[in-house]
mmCIF file as Biopython writes it, N, C-alpha, C and O atoms, coordinates in Angstrom:
data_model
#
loop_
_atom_site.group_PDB
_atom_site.id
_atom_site.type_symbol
_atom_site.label_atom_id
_atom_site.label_alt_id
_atom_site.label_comp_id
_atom_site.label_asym_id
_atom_site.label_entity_id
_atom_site.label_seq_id
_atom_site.pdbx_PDB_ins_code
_atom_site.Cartn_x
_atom_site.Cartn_y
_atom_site.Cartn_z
_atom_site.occupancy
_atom_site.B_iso_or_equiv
_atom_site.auth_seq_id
_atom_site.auth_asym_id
_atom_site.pdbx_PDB_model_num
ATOM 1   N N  . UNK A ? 1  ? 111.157 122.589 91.286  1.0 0.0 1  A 1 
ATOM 2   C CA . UNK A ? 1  ? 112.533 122.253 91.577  1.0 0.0 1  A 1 
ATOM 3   C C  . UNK A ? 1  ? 113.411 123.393 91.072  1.0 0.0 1  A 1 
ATOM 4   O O  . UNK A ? 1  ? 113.344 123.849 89.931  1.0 0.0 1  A 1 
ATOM 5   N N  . UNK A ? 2  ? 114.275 123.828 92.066  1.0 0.0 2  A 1 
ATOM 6   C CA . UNK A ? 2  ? 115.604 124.978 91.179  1.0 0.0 2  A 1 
ATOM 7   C C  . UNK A ? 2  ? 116.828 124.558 91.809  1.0 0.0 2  A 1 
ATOM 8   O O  . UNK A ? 2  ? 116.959 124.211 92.982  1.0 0.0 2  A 1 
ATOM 9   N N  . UNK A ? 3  ? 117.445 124.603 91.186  1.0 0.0 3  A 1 
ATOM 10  C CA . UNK A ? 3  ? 118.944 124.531 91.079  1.0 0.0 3  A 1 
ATOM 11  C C  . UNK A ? 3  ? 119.745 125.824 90.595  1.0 0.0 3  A 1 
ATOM 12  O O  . UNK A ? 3  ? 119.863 126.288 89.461  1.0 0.0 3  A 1 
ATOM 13  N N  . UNK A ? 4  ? 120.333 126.322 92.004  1.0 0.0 4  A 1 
ATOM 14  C CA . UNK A ? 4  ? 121.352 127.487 92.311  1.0 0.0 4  A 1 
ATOM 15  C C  . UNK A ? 4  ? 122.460 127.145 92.098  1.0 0.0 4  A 1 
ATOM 16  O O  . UNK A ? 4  ? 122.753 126.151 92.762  1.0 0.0 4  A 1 
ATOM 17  N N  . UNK A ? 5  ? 123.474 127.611 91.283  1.0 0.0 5  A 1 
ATOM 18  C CA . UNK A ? 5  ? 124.901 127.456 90.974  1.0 0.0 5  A 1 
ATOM 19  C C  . UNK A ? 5  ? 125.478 128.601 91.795  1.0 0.0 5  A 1 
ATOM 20  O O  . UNK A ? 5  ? 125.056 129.719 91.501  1.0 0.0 5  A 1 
ATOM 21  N N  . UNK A ? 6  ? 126.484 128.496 92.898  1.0 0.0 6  A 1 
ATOM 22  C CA . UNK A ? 6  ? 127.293 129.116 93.303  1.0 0.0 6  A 1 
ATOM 23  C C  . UNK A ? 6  ? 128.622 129.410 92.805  1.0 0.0 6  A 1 
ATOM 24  O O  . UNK A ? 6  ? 128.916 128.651 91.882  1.0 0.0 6  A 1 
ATOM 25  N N  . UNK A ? 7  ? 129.727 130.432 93.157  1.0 0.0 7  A 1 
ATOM 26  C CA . UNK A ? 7  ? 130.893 130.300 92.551  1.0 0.0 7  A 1 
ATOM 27  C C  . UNK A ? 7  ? 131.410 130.147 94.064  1.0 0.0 7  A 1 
ATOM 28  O O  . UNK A ? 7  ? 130.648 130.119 95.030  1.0 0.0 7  A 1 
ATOM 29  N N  . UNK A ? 8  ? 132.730 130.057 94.132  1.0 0.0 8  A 1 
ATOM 30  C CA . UNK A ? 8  ? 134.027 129.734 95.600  1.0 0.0 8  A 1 
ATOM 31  C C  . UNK A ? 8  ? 133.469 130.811 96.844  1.0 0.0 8  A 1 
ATOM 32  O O  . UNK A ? 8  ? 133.154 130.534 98.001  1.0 0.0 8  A 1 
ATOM 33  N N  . UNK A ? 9  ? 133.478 132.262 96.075  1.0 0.0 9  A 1 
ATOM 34  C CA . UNK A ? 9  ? 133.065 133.160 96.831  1.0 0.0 9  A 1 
ATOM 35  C C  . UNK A ? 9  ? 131.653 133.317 97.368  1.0 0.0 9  A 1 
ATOM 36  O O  . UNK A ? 9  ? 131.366 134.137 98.241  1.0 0.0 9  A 1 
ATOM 37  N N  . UNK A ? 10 ? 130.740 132.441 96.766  1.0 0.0 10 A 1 
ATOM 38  C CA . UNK A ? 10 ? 129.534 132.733 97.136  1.0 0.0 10 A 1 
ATOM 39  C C  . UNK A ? 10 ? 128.221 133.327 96.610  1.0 0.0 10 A 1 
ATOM 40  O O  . UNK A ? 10 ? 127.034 133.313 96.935  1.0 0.0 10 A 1 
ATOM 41  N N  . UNK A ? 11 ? 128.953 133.830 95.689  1.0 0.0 11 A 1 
ATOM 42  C CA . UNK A ? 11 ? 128.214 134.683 94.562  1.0 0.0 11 A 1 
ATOM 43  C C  . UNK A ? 11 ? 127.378 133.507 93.565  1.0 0.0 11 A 1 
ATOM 44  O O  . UNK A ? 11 ? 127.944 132.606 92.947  1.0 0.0 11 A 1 
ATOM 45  N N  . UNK A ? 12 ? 125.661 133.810 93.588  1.0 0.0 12 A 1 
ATOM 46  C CA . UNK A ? 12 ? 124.949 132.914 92.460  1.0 0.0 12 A 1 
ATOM 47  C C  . UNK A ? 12 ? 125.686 133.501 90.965  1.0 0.0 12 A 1 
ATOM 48  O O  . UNK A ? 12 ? 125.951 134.584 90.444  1.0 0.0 12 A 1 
ATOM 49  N N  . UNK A ? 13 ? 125.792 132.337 90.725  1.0 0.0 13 A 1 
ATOM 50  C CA . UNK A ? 13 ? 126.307 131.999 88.994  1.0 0.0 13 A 1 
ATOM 51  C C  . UNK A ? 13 ? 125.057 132.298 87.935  1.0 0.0 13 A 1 
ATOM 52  O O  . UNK A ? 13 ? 124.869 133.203 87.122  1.0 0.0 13 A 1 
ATOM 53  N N  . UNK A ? 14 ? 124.366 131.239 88.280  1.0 0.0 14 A 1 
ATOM 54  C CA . UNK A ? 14 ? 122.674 130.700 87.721  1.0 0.0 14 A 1 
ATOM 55  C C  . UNK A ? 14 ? 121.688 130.230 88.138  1.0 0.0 14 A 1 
ATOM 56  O O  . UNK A ? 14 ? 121.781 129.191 88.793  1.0 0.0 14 A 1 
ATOM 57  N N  . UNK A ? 15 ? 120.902 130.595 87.997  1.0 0.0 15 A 1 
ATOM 58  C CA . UNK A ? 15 ? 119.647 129.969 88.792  1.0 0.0 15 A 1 
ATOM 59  C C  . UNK A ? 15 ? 118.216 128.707 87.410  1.0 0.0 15 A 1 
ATOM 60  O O  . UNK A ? 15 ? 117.459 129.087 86.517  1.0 0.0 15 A 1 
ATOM 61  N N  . UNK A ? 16 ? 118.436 127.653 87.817  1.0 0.0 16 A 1 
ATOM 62  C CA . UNK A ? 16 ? 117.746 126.981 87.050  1.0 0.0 16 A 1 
ATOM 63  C C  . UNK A ? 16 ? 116.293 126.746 87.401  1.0 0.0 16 A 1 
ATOM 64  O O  . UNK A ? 16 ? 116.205 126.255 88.527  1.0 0.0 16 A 1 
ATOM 65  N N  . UNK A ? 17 ? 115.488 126.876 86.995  1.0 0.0 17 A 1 
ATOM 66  C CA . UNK A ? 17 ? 113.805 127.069 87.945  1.0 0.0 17 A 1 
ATOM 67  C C  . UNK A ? 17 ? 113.326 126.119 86.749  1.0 0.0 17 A 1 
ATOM 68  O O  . UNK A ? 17 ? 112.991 126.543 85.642  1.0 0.0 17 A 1 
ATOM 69  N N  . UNK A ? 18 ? 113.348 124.217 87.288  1.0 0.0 18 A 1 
ATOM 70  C CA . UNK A ? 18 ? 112.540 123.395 86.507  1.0 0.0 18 A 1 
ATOM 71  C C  . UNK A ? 18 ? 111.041 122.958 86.779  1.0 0.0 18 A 1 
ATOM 72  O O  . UNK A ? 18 ? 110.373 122.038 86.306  1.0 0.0 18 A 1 
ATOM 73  N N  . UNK A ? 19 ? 110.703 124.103 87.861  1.0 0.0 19 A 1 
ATOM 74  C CA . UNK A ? 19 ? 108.991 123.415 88.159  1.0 0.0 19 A 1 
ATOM 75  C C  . UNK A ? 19 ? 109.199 122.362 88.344  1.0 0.0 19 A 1 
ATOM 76  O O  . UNK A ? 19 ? 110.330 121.881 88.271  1.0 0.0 19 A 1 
ATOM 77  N N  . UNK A ? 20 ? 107.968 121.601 88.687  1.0 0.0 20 A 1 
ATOM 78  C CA . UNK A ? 20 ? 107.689 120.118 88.950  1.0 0.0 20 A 1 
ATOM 79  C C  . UNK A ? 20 ? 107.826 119.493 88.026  1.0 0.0 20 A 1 
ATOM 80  O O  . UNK A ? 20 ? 107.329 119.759 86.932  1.0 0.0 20 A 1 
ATOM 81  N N  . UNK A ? 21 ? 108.710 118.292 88.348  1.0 0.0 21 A 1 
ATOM 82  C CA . UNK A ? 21 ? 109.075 117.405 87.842  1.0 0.0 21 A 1 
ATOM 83  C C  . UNK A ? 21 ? 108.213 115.911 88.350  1.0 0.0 21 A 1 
ATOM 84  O O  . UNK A ? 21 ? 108.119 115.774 89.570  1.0 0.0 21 A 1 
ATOM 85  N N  . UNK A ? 22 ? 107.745 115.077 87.681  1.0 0.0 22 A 1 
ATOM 86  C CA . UNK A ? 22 ? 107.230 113.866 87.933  1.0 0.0 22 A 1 
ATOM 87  C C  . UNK A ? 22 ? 108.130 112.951 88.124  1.0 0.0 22 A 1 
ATOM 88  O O  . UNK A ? 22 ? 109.187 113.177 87.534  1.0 0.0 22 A 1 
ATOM 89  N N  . UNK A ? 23 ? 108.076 111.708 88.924  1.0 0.0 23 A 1 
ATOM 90  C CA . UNK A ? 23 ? 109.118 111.379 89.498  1.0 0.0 23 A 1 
ATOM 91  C C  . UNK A ? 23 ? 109.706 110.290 87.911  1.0 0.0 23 A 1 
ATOM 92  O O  . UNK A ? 23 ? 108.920 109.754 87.130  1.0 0.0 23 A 1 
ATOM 93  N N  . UNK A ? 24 ? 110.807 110.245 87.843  1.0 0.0 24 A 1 
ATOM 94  C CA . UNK A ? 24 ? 111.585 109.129 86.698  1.0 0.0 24 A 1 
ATOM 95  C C  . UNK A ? 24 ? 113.267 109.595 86.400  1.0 0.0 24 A 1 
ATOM 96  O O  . UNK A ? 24 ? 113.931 110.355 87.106  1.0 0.0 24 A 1 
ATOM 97  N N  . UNK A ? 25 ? 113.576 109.107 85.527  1.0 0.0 25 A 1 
ATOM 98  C CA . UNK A ? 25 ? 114.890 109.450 85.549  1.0 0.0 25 A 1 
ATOM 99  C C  . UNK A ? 25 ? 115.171 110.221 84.042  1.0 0.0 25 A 1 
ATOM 100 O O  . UNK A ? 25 ? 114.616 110.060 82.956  1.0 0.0 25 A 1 
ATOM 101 N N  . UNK A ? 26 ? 115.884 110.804 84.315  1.0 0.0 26 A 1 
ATOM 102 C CA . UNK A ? 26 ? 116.509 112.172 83.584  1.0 0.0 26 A 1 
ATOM 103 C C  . UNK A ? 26 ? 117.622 112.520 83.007  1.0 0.0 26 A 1 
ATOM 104 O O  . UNK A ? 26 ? 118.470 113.325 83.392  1.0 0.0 26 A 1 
ATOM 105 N N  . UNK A ? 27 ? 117.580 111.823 81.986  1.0 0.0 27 A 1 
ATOM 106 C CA . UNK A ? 27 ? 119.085 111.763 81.313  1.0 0.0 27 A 1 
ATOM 107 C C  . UNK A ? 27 ? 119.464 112.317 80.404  1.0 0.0 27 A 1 
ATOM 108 O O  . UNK A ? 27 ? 120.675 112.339 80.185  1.0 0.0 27 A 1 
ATOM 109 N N  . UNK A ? 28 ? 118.394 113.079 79.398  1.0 0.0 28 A 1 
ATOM 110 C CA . UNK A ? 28 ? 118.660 113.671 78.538  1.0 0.0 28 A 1 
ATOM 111 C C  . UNK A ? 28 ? 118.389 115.600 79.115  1.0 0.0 28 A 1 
ATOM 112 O O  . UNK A ? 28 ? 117.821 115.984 80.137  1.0 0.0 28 A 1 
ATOM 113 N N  . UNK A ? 29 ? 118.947 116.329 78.169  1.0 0.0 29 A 1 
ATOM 114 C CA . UNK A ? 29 ? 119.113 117.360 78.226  1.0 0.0 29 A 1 
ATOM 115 C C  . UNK A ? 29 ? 117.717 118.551 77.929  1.0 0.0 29 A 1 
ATOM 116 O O  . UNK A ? 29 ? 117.717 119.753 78.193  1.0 0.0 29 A 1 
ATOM 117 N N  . UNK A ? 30 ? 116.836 117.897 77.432  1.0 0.0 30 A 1 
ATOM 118 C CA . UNK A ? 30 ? 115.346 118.360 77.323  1.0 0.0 30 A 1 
ATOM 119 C C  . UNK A ? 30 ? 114.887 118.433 78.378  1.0 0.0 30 A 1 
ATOM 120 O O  . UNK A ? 30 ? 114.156 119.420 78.445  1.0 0.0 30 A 1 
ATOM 121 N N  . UNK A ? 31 ? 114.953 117.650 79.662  1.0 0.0 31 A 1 
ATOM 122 C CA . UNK A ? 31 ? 113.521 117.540 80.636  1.0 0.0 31 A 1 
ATOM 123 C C  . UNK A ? 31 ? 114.754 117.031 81.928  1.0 0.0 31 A 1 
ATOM 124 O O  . UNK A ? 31 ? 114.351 116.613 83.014  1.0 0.0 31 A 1 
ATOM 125 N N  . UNK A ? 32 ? 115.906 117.118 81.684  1.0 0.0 32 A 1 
ATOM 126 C CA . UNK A ? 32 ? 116.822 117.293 83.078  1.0 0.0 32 A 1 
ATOM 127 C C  . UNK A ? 32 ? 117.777 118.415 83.658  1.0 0.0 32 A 1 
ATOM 128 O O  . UNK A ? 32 ? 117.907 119.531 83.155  1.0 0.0 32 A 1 
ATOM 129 N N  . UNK A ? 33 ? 118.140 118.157 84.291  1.0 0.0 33 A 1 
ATOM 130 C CA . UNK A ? 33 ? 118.725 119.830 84.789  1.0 0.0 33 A 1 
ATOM 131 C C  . UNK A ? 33 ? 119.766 119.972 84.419  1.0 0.0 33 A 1 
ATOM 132 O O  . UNK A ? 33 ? 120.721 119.289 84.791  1.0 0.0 33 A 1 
ATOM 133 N N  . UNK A ? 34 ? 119.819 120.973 83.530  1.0 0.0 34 A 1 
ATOM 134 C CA . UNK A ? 34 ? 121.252 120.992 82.347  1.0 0.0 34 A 1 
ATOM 135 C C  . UNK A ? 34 ? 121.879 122.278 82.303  1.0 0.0 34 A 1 
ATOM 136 O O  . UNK A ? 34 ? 121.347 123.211 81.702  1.0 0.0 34 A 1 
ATOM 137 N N  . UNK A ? 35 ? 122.690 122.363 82.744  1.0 0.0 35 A 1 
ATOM 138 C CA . UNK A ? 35 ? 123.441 123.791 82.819  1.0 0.0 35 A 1 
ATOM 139 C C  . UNK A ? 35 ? 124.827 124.193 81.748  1.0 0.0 35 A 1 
ATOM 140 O O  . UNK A ? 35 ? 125.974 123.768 81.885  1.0 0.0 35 A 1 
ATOM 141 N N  . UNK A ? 36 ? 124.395 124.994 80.829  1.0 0.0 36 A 1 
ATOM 142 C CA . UNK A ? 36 ? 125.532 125.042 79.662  1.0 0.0 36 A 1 
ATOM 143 C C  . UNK A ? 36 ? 126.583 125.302 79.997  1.0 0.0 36 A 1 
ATOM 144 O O  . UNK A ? 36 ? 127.455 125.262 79.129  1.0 0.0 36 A 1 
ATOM 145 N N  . UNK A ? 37 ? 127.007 125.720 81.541  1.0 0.0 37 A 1 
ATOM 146 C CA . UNK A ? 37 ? 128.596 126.100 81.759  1.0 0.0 37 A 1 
ATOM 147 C C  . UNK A ? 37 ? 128.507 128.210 81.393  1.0 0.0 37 A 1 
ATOM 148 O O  . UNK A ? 37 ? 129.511 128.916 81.301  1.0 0.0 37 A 1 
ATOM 149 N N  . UNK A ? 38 ? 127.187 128.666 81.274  1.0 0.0 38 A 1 
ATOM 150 C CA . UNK A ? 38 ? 126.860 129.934 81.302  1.0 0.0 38 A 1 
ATOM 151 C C  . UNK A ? 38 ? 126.588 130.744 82.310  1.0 0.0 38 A 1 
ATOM 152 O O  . UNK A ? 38 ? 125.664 130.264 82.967  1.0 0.0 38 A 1 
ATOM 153 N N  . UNK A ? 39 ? 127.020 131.902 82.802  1.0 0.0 39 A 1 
ATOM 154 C CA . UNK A ? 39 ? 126.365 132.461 83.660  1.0 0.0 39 A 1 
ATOM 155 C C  . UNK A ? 39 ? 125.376 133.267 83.320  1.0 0.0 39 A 1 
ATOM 156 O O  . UNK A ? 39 ? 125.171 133.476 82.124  1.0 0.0 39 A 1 
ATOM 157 N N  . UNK A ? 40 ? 124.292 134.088 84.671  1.0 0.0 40 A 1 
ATOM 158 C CA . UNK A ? 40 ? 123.266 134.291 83.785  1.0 0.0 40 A 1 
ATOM 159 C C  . UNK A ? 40 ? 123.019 135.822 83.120  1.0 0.0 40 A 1 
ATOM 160 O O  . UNK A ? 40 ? 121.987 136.484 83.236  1.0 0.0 40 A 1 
ATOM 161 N N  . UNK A ? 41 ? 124.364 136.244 82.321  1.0 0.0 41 A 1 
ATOM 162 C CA . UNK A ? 41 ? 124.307 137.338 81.531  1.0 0.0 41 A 1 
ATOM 163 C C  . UNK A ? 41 ? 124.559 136.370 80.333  1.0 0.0 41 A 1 
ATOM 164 O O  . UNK A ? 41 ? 125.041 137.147 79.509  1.0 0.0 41 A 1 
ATOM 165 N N  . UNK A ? 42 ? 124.534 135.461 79.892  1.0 0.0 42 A 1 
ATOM 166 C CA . UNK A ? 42 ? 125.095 134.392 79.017  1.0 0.0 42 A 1 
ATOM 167 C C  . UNK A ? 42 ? 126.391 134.133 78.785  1.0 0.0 42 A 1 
ATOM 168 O O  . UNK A ? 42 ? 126.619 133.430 77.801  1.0 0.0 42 A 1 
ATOM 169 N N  . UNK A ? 43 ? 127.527 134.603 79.579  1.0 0.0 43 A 1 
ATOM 170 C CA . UNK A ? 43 ? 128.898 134.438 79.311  1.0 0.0 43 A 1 
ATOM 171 C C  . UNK A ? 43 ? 129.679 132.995 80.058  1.0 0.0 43 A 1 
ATOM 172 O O  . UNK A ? 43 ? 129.351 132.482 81.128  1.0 0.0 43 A 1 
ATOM 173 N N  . UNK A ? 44 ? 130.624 132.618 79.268  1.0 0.0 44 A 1 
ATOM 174 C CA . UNK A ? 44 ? 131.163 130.978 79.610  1.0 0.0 44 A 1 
ATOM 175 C C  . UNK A ? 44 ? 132.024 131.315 81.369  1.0 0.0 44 A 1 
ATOM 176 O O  . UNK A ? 44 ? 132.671 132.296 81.735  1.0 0.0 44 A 1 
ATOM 177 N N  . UNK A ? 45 ? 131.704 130.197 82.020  1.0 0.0 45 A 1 
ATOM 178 C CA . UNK A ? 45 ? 132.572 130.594 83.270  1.0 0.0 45 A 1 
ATOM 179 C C  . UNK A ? 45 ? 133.698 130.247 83.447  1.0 0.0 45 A 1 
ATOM 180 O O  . UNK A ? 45 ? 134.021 129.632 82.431  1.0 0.0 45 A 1 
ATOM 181 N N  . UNK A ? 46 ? 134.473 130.269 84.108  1.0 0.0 46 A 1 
ATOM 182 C CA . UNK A ? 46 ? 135.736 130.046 84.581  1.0 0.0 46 A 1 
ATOM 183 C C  . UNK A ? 46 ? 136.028 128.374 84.323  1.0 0.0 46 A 1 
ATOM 184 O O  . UNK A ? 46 ? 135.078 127.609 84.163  1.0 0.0 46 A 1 
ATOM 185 N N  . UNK A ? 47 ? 137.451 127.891 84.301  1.0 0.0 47 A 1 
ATOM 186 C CA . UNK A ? 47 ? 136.951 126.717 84.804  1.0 0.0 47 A 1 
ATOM 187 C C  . UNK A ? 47 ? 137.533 127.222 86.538  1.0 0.0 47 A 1 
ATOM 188 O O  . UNK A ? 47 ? 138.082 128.215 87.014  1.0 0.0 47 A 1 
ATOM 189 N N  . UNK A ? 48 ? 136.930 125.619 87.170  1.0 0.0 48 A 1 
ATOM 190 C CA . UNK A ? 48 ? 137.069 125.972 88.469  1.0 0.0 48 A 1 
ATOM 191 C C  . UNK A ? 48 ? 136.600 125.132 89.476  1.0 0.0 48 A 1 
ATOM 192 O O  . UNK A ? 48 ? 136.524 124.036 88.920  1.0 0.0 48 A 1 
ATOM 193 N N  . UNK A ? 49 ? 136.182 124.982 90.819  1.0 0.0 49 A 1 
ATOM 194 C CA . UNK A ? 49 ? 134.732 124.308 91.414  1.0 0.0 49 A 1 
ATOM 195 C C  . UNK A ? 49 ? 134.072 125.532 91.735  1.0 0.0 49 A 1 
ATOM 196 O O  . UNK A ? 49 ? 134.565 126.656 91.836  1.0 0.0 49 A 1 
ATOM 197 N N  . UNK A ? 50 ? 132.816 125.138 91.892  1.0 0.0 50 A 1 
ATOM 198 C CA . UNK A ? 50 ? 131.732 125.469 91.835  1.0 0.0 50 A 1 
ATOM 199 C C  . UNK A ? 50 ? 130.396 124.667 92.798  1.0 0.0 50 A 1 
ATOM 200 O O  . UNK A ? 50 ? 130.336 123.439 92.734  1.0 0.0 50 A 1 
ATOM 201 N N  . UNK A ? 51 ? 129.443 125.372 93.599  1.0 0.0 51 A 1 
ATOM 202 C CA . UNK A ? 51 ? 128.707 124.681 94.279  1.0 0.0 51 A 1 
ATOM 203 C C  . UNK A ? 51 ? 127.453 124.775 93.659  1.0 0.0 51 A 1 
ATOM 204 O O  . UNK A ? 51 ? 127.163 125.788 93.023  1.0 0.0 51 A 1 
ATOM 205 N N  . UNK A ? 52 ? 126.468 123.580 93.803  1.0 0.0 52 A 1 
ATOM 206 C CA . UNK A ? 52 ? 125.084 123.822 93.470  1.0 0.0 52 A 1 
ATOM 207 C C  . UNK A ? 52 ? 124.063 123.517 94.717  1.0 0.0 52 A 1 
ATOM 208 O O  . UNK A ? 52 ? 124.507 122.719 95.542  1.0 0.0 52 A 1 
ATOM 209 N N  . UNK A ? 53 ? 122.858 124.005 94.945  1.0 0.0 53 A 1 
ATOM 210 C CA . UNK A ? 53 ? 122.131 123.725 95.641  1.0 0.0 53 A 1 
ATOM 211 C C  . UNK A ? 53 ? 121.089 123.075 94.997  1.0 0.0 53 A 1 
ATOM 212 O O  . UNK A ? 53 ? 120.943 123.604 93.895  1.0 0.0 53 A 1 
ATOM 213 N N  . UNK A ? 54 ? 120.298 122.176 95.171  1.0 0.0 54 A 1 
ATOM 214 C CA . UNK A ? 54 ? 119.121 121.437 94.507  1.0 0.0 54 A 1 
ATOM 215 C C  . UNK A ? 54 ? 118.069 121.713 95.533  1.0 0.0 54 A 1 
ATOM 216 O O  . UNK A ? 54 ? 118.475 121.503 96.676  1.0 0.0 54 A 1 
ATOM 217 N N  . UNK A ? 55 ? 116.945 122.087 95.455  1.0 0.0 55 A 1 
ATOM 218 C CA . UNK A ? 55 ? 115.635 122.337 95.839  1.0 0.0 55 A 1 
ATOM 219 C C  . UNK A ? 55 ? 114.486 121.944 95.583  1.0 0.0 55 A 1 
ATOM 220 O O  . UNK A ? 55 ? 113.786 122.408 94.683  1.0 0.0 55 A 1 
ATOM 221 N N  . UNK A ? 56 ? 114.192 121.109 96.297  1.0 0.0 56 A 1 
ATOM 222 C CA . UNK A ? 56 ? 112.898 120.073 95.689  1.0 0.0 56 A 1 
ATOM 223 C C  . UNK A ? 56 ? 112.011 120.401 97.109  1.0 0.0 56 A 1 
ATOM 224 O O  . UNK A ? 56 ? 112.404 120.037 98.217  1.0 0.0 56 A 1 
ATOM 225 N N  . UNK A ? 57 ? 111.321 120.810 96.984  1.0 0.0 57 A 1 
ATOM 226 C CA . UNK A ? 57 ? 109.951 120.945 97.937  1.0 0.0 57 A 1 
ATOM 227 C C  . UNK A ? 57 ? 110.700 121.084 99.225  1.0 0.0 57 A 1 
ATOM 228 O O  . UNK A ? 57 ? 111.742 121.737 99.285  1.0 0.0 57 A 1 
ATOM 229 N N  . UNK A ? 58 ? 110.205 120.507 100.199 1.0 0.0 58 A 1 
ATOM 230 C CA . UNK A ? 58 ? 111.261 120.193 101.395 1.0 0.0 58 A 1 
ATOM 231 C C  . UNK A ? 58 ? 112.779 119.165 101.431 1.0 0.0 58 A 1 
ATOM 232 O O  . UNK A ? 58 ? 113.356 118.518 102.305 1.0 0.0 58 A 1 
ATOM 233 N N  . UNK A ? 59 ? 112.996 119.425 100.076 1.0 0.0 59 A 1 
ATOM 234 C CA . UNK A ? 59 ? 114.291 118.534 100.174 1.0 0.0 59 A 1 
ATOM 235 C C  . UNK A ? 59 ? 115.527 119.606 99.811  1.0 0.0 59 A 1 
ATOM 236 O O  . UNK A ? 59 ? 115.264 120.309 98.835  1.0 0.0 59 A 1 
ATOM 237 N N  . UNK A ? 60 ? 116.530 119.792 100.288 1.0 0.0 60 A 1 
ATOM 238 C CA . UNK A ? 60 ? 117.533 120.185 99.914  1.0 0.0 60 A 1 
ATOM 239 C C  . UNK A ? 60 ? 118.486 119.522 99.755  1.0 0.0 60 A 1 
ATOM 240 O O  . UNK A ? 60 ? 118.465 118.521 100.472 1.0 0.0 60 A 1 
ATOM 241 N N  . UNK A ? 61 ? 119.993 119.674 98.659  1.0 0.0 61 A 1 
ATOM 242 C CA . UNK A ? 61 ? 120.907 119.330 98.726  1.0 0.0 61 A 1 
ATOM 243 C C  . UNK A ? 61 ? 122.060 119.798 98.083  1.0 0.0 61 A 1 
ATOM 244 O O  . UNK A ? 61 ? 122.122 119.768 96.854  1.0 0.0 61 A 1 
ATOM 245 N N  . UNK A ? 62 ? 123.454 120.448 99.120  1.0 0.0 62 A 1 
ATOM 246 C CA . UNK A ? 62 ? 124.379 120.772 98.366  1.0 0.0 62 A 1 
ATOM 247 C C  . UNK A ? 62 ? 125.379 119.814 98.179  1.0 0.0 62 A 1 
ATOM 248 O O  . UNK A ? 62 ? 125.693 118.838 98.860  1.0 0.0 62 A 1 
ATOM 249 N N  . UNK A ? 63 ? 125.961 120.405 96.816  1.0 0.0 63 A 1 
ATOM 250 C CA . UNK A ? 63 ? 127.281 119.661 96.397  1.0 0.0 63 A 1 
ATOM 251 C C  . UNK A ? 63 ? 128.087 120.209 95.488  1.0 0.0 63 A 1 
ATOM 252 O O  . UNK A ? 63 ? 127.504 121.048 94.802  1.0 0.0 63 A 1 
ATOM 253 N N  . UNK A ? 64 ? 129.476 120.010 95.166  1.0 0.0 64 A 1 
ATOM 254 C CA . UNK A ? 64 ? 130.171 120.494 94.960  1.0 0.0 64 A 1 
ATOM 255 C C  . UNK A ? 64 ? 130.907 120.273 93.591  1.0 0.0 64 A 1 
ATOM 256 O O  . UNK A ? 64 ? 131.794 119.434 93.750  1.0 0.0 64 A 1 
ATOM 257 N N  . UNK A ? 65 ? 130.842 120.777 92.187  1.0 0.0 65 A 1 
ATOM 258 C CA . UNK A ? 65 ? 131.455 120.204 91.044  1.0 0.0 65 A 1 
ATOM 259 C C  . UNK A ? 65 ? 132.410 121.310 90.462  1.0 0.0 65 A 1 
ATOM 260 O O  . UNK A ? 65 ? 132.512 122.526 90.629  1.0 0.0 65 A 1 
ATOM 261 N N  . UNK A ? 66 ? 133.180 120.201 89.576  1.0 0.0 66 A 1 
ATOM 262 C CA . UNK A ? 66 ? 134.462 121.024 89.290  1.0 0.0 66 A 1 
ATOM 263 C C  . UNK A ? 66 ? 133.922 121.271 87.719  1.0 0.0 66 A 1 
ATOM 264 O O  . UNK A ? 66 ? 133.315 120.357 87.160  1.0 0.0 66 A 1 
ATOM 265 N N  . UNK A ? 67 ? 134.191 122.659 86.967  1.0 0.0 67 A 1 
ATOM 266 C CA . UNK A ? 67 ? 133.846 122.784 85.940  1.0 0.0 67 A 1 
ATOM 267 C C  . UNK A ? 67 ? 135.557 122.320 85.048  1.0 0.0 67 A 1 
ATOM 268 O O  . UNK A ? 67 ? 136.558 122.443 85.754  1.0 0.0 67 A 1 
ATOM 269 N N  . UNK A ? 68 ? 135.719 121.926 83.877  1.0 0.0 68 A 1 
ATOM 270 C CA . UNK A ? 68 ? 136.816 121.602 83.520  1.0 0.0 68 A 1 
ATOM 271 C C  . UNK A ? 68 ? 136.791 122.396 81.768  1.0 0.0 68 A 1 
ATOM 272 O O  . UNK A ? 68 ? 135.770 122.137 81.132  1.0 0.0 68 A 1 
ATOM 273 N N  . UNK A ? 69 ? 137.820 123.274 81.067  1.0 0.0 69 A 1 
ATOM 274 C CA . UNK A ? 69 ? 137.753 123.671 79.769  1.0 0.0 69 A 1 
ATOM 275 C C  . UNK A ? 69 ? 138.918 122.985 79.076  1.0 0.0 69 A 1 
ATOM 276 O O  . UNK A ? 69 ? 139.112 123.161 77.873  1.0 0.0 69 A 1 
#
């Protein structure tokens, strides 16, 4: 599974690469897809919206979140 963070323009933010995941639910920050609000030189981002893509085998899905500071 990876999860691509986009910014407005298009440009990847971060890229999260969680391997396979077994199916259950994911709530804590150890073993779910957790993004510190970093891009990936380690610096804090904007606030702003922001798009992510989710990638699960043949599943895709985008959507759209607002970061808030």
């Amino acid at each position: 599974m990876t999860v691509t963070i986009y910014a407005m323009d298009g440009a990847v933010v971060r890229t999260l690469k969680l391997g396979h995941q077994p199916v259950g639910i994911y709530q804590g920050k150890s073993r779910a897809a957790y993004w510190d609000g970093r891009n990936a030189q380690g610096e804090p981002v904007a606030s702003g919206v922001y798009f992510y893509i989710l990638t699960a085998g043949d599943f895709t899905a985008t959507r759209k979140m607002l970061i808030t500071k």
